[in-house]
ChimeraX commands (.cxc) that place a marker at each C-alpha (Angstrom):
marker #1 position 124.38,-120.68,-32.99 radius 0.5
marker #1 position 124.09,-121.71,-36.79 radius 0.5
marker #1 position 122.62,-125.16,-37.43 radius 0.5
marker #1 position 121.41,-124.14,-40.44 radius 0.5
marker #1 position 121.40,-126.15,-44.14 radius 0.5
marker #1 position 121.43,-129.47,-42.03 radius 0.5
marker #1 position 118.48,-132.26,-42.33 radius 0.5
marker #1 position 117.37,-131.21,-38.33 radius 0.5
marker #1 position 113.94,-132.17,-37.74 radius 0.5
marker #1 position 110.97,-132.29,-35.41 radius 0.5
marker #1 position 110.14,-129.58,-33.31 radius 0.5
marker #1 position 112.02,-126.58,-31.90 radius 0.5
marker #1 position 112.61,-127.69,-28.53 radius 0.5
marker #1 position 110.64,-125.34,-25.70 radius 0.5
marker #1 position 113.97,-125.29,-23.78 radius 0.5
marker #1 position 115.35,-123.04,-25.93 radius 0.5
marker #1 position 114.23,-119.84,-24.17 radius 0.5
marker #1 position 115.47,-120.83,-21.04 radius 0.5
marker #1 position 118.64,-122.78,-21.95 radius 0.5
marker #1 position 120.54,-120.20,-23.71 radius 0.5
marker #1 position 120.08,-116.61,-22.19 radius 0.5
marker #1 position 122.97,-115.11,-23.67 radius 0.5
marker #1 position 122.67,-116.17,-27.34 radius 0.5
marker #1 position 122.57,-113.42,-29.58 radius 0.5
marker #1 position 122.13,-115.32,-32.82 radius 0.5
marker #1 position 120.22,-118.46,-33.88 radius 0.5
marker #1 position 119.97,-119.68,-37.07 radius 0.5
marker #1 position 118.21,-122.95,-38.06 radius 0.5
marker #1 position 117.38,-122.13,-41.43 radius 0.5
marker #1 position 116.56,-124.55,-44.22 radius 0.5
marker #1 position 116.17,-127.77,-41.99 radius 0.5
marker #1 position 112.96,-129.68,-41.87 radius 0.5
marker #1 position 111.45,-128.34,-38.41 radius 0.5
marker #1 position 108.12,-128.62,-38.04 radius 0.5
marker #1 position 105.15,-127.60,-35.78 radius 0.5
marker #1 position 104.48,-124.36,-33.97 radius 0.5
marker #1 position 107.04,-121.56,-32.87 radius 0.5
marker #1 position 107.14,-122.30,-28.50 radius 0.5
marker #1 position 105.88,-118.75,-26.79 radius 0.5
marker #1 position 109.50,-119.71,-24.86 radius 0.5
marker #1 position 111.16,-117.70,-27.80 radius 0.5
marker #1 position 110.32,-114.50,-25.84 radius 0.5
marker #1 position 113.28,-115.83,-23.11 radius 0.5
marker #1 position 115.88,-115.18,-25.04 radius 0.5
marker #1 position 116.11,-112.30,-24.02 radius 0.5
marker #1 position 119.68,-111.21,-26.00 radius 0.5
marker #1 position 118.47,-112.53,-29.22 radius 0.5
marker #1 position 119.65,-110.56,-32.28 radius 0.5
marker #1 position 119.08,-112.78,-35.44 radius 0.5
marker #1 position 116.53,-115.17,-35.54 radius 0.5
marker #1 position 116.83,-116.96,-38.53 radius 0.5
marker #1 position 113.75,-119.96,-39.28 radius 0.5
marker #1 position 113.42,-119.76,-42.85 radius 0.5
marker #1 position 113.13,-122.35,-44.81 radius 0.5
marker #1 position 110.97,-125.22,-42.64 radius 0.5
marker #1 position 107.53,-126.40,-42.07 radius 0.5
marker #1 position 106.64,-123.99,-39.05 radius 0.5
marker #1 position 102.54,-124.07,-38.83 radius 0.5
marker #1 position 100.77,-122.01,-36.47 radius 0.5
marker #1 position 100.74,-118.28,-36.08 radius 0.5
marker #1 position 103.58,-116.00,-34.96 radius 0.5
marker #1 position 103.77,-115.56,-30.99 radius 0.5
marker #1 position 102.87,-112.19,-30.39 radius 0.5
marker #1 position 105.69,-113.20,-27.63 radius 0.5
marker #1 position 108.29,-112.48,-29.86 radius 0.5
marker #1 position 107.67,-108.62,-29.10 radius 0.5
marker #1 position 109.21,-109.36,-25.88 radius 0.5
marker #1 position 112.65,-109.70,-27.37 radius 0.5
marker #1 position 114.38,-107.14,-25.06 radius 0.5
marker #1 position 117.65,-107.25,-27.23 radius 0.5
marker #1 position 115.75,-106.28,-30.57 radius 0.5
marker #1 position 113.71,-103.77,-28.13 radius 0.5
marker #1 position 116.45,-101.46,-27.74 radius 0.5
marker #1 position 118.20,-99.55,-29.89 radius 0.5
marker #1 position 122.02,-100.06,-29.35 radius 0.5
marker #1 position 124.67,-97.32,-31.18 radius 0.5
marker #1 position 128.18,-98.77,-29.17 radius 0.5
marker #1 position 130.69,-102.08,-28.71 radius 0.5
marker #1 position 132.38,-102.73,-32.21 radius 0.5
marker #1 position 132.33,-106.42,-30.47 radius 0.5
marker #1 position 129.71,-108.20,-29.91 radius 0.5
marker #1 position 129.44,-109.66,-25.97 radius 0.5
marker #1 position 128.69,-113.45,-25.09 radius 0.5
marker #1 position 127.45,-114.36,-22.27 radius 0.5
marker #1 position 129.76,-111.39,-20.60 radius 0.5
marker #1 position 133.32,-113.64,-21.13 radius 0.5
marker #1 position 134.55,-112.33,-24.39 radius 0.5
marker #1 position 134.47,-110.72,-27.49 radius 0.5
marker #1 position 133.79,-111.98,-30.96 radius 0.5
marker #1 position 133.50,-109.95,-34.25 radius 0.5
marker #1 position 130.86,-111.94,-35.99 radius 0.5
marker #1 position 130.06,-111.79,-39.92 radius 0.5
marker #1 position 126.28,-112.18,-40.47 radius 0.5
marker #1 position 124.50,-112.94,-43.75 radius 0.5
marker #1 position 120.98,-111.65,-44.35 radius 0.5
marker #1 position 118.96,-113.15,-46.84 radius 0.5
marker #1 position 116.97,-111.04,-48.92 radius 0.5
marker #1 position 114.75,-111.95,-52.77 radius 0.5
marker #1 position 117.57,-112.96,-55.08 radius 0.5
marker #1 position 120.32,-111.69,-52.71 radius 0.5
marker #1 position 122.30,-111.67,-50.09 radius 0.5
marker #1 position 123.87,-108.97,-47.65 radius 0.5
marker #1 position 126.79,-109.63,-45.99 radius 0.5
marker #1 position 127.87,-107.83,-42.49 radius 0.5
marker #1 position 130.54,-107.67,-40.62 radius 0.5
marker #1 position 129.83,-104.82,-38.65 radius 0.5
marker #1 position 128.53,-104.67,-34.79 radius 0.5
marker #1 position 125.45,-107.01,-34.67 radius 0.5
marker #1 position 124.36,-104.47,-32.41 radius 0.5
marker #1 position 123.61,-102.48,-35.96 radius 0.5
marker #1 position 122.11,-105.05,-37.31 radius 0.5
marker #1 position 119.18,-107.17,-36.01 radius 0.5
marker #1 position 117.10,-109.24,-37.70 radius 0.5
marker #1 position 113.73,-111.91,-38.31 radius 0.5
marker #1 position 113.10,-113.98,-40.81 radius 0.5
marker #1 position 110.16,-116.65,-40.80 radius 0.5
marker #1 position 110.15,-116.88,-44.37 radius 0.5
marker #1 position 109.45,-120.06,-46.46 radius 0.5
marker #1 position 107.58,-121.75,-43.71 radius 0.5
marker #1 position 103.71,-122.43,-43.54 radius 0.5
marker #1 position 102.76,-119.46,-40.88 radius 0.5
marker #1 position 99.32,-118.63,-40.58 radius 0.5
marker #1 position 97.32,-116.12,-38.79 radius 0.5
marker #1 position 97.88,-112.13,-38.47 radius 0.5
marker #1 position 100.75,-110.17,-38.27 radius 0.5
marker #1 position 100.86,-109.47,-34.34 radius 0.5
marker #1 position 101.14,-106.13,-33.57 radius 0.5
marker #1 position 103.61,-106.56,-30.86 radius 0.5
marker #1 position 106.07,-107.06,-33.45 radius 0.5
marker #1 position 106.34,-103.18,-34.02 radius 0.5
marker #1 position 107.36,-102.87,-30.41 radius 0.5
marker #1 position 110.46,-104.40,-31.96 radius 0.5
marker #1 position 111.81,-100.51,-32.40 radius 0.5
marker #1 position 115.74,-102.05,-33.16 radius 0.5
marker #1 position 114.65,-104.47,-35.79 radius 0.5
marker #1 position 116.49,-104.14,-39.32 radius 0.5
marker #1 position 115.55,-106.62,-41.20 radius 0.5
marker #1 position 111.87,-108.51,-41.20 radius 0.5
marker #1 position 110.65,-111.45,-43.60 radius 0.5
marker #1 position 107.67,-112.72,-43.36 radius 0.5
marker #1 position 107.34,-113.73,-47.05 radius 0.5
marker #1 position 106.02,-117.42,-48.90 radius 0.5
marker #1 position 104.16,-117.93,-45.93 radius 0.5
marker #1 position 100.02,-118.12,-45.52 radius 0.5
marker #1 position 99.61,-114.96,-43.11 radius 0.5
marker #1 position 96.13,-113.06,-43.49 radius 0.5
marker #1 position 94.68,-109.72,-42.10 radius 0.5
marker #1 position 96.10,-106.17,-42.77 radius 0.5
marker #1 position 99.59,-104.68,-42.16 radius 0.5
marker #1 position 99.62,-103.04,-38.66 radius 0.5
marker #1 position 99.47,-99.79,-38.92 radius 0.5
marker #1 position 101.80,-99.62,-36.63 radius 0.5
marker #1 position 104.50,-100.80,-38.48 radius 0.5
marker #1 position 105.90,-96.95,-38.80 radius 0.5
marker #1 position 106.89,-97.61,-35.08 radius 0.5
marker #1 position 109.77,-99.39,-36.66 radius 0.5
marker #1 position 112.55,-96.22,-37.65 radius 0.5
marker #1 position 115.45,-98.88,-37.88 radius 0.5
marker #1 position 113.93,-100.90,-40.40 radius 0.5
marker #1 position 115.48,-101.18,-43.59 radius 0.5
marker #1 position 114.45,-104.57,-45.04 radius 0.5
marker #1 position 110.82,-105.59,-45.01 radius 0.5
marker #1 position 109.25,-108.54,-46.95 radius 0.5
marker #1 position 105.40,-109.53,-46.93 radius 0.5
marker #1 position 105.30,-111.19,-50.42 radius 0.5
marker #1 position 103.58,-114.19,-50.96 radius 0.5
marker #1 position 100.93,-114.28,-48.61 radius 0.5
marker #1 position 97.32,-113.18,-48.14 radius 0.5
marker #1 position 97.47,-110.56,-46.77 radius 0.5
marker #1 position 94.17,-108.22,-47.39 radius 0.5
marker #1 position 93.27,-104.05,-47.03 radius 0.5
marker #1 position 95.09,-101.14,-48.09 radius 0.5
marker #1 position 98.74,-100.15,-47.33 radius 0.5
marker #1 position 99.00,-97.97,-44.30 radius 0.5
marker #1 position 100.15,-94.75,-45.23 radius 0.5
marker #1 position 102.12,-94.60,-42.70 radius 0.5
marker #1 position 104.43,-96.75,-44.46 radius 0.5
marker #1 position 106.38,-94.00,-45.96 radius 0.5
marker #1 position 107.62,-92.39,-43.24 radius 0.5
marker #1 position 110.13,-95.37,-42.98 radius 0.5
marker #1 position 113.67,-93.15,-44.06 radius 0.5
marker #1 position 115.87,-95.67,-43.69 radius 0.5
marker #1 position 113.74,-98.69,-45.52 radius 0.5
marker #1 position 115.54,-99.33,-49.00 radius 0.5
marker #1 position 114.04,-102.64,-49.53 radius 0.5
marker #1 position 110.36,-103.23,-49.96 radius 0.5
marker #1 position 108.23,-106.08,-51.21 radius 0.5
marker #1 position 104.48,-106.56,-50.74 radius 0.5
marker #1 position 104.01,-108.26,-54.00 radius 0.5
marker #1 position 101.60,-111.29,-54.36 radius 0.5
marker #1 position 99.07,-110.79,-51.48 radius 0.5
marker #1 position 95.39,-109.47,-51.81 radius 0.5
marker #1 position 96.05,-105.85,-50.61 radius 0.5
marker #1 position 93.24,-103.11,-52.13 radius 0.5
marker #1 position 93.19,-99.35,-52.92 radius 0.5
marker #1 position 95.49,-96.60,-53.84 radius 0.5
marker #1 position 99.31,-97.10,-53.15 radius 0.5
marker #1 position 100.49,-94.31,-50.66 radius 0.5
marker #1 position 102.86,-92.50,-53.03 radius 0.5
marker #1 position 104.66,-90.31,-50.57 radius 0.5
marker #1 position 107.55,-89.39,-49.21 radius 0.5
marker #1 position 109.46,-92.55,-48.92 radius 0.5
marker #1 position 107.65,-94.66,-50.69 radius 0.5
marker #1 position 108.35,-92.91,-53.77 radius 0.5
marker #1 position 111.72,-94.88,-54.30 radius 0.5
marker #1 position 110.45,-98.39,-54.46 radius 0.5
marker #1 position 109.02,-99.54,-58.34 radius 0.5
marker #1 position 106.56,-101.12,-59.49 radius 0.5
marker #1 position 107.63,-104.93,-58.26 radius 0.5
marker #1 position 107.08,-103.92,-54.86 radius 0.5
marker #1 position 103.13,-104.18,-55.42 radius 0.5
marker #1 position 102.61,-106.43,-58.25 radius 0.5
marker #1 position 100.49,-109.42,-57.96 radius 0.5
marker #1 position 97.72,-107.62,-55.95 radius 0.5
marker #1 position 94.65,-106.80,-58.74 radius 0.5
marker #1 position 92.94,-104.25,-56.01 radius 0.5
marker #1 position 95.62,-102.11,-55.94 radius 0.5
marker #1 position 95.96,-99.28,-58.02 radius 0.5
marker #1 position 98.12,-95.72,-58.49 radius 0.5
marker #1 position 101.89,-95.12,-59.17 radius 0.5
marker #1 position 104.14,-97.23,-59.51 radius 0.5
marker #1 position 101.82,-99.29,-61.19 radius 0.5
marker #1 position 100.24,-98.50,-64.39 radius 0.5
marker #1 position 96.66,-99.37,-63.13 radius 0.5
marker #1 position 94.58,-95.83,-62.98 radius 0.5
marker #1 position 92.58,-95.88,-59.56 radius 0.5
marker #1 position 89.00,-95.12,-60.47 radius 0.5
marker #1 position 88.17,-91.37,-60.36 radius 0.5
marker #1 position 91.61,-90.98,-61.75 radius 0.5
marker #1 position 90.00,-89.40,-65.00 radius 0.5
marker #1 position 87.50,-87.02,-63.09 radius 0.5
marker #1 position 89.70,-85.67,-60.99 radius 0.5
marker #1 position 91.37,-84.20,-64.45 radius 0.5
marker #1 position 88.30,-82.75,-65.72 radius 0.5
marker link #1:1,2 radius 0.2
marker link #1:2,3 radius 0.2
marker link #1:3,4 radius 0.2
marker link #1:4,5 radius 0.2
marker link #1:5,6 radius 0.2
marker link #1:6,7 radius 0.2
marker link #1:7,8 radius 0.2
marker link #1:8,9 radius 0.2
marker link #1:9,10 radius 0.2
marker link #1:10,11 radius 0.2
marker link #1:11,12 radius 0.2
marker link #1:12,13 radius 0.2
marker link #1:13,14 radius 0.2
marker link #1:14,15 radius 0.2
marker link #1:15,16 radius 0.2
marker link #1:16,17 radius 0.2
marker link #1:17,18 radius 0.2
marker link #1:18,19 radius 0.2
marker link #1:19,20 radius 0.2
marker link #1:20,21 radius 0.2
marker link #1:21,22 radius 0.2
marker link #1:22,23 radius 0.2
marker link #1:23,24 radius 0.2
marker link #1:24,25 radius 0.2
marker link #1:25,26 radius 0.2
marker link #1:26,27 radius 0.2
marker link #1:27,28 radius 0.2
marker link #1:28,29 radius 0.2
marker link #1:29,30 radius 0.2
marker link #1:30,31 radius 0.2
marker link #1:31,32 radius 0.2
marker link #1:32,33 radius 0.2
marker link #1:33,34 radius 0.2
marker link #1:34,35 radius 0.2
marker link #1:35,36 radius 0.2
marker link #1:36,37 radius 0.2
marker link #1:37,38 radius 0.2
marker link #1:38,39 radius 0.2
marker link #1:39,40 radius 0.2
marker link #1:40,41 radius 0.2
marker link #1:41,42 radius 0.2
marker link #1:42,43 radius 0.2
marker link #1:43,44 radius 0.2
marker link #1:44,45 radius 0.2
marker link #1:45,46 radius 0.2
marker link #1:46,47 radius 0.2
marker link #1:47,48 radius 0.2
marker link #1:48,49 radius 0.2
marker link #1:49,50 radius 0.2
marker link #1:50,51 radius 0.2
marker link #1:51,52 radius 0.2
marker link #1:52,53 radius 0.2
marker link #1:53,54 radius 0.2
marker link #1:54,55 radius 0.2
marker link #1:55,56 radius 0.2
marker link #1:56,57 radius 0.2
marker link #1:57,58 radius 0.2
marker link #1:58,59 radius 0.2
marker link #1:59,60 radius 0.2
marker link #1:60,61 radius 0.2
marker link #1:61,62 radius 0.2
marker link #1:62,63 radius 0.2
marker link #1:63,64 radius 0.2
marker link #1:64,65 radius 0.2
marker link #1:65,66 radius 0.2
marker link #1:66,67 radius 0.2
marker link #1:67,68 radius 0.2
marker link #1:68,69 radius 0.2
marker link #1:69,70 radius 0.2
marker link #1:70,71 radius 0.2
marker link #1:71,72 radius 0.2
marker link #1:72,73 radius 0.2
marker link #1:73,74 radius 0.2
marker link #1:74,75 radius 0.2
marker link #1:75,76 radius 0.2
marker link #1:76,77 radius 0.2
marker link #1:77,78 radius 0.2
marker link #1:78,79 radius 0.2
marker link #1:79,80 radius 0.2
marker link #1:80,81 radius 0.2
marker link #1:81,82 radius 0.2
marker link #1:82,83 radius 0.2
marker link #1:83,84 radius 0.2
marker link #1:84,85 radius 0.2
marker link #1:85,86 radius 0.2
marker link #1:86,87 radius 0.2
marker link #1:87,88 radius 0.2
marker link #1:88,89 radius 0.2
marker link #1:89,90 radius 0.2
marker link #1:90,91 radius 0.2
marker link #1:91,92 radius 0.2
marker link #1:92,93 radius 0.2
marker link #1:93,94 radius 0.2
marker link #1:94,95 radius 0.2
marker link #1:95,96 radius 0.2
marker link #1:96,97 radius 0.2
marker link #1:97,98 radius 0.2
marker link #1:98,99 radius 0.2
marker link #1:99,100 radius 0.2
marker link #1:100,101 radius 0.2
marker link #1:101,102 radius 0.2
marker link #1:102,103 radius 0.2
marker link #1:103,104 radius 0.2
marker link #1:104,105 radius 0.2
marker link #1:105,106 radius 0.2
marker link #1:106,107 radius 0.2
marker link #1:107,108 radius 0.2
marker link #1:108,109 radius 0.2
marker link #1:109,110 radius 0.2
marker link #1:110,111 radius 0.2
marker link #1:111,112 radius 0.2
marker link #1:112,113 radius 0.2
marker link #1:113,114 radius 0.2
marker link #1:114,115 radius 0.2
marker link #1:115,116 radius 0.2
marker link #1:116,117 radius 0.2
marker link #1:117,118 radius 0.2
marker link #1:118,119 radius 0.2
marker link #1:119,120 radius 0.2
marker link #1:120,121 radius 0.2
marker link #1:121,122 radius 0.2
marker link #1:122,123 radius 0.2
marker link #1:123,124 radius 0.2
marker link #1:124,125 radius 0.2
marker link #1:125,126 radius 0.2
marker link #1:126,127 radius 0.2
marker link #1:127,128 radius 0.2
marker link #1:128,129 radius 0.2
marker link #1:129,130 radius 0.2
marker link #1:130,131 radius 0.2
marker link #1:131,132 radius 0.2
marker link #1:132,133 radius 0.2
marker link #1:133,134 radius 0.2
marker link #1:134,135 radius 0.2
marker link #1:135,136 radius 0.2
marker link #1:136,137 radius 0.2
marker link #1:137,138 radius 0.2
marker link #1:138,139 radius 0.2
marker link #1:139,140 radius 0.2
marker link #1:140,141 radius 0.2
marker link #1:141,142 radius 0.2
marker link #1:142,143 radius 0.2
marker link #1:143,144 radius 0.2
marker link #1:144,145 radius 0.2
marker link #1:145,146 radius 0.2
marker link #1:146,147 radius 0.2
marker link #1:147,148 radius 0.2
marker link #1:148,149 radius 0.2
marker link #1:149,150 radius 0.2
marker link #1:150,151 radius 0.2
marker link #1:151,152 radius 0.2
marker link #1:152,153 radius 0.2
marker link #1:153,154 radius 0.2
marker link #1:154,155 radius 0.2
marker link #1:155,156 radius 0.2
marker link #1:156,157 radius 0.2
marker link #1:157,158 radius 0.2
marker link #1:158,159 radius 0.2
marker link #1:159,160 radius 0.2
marker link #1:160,161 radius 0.2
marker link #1:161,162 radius 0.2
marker link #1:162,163 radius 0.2
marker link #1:163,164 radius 0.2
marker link #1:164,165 radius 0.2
marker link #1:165,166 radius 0.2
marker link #1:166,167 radius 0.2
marker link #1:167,168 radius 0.2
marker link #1:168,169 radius 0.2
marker link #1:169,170 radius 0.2
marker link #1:170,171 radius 0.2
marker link #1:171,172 radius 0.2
marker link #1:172,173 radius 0.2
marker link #1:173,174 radius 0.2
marker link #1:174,175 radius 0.2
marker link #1:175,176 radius 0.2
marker link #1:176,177 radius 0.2
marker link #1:177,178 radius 0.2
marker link #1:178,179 radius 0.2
marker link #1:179,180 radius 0.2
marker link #1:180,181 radius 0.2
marker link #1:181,182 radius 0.2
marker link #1:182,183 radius 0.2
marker link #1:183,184 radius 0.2
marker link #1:184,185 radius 0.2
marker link #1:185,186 radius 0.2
marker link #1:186,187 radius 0.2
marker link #1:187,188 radius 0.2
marker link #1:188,189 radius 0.2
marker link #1:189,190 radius 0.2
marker link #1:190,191 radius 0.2
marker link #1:191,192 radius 0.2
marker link #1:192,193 radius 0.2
marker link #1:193,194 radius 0.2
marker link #1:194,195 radius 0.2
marker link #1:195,196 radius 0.2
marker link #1:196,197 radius 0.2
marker link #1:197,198 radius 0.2
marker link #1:198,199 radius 0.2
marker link #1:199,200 radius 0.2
marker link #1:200,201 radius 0.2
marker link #1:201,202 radius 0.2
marker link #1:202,203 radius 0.2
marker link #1:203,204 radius 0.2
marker link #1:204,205 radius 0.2
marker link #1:205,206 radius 0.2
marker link #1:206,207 radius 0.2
marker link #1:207,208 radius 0.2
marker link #1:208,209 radius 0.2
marker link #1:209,210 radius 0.2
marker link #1:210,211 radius 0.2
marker link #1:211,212 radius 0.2
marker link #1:212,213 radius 0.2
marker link #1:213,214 radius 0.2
marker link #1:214,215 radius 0.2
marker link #1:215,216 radius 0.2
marker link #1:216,217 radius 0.2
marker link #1:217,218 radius 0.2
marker link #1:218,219 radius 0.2
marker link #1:219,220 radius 0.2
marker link #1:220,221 radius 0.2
marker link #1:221,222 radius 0.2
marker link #1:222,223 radius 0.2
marker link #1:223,224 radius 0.2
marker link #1:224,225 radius 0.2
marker link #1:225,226 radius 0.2
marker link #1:226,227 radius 0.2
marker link #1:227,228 radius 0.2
marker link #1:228,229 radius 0.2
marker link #1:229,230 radius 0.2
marker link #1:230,231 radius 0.2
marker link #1:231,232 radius 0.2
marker link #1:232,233 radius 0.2
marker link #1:233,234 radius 0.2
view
């Protein structure tokens, strides 16, 4: 379902969940909803793409949407996508990423996919997102979310796409961060995150953009020696 670039507003009707268990997509992006996201989300239980960027969303994220059994699981088969079990559809898909766009027309079983970006979201980042072990894509950015990256995020092997920019977002990058292989998009920038950047492993591919905008962090890619840089030399 793709209602997006329309002037829709109000809020996201609760009935959602429970209305349309066989949707796999659902875009409303740039309309002018408003209020909080409805825990009913977590009922849609084939939901692929969710796609509210661009609104006036308030509130913090439902740890409910963790409970999205079709971004749970980790599907590798069906060139088609199913709907509702009475036919197939090859679907093209575009994800929206900073100052581009990706295009697929591949399986949405390959490709799944949040983004809450552009919205005013508030709160932490609830863990029980990282139970999400099939996402692809997650953007969270130009929103107001606080506390620390969940360590947990690692739990996430599919994810190639992840955007945190332009929040507040506080304490140091989990180091377990670079153990994301497939990730070849990364953006923290803007935010209030502290200490040394975890260097290693994967993390070695993303420049310095990635981490700008945050004046406690410090180490490569940046050019911003970490303190005890110099007697570590000596």
């Amino acid at each position: 379902m793709d209602l997006g670039y329309n002037i829709l507003s109000g809020i996201i009707p609760t009935w959602f969940g429970e209305g349309f268990p066989f949707l796999r997509i659902l875009i409303l992006r740039s309309n002018a909803f408003s209020g909080e996201l409805s825990v009913e989300f977590s009922k849609l239980g084939s939901l692929q793409v969710l796609d509210l960027a661009i609104n006036d969303l308030t509130g913090s994220i439902p740890a409910s949407l963790g409970d999205l059994k079709a971004i749970v699981q980790v599907y590798r088969k069906n060139k088609y996508i199913l709907y509702g079990g009475y036919h197939y559809y090859e679907e093209r898909l575009n994800v929206y990423m900073k100052d581009q766009i990706l295009t697929y027309t591949k399986t949405l079983s390959l490709v799944t996919s949040i983004d809450l970006s552009d919205n005013n979201f508030s709160g932490n980042i609830p863990n029980e997102i990282t139970k999400l072990f099939g996402l692809v894509v997650l953007n969270l950015s130009r929103n107001h979310i606080t506390g620390q990256i969940p360590g947990t995020m690692s739990n996430l092997l599919q994810l190639s796409s992840l955007d945190l920019s332009n929040n507040q977002l506080s304490g140091t990058i989990p180091s377990s961060l670079s153990s994301l292989s497939f990730l070849g998009f990364l953006d923290l920038s803007s935010n209030n995150l502290l200490g040394v950047i975890p260097y290693t492993g994967h993390m070695t591919t993303f420049d310095a953009i990635a981490f700008t905008g945050n004046p406690g962090l410090c180490g490569p890619p940046l050019p911003v020696k970490c303190s005890g840089d110099d007697d570590k030399k000596q």
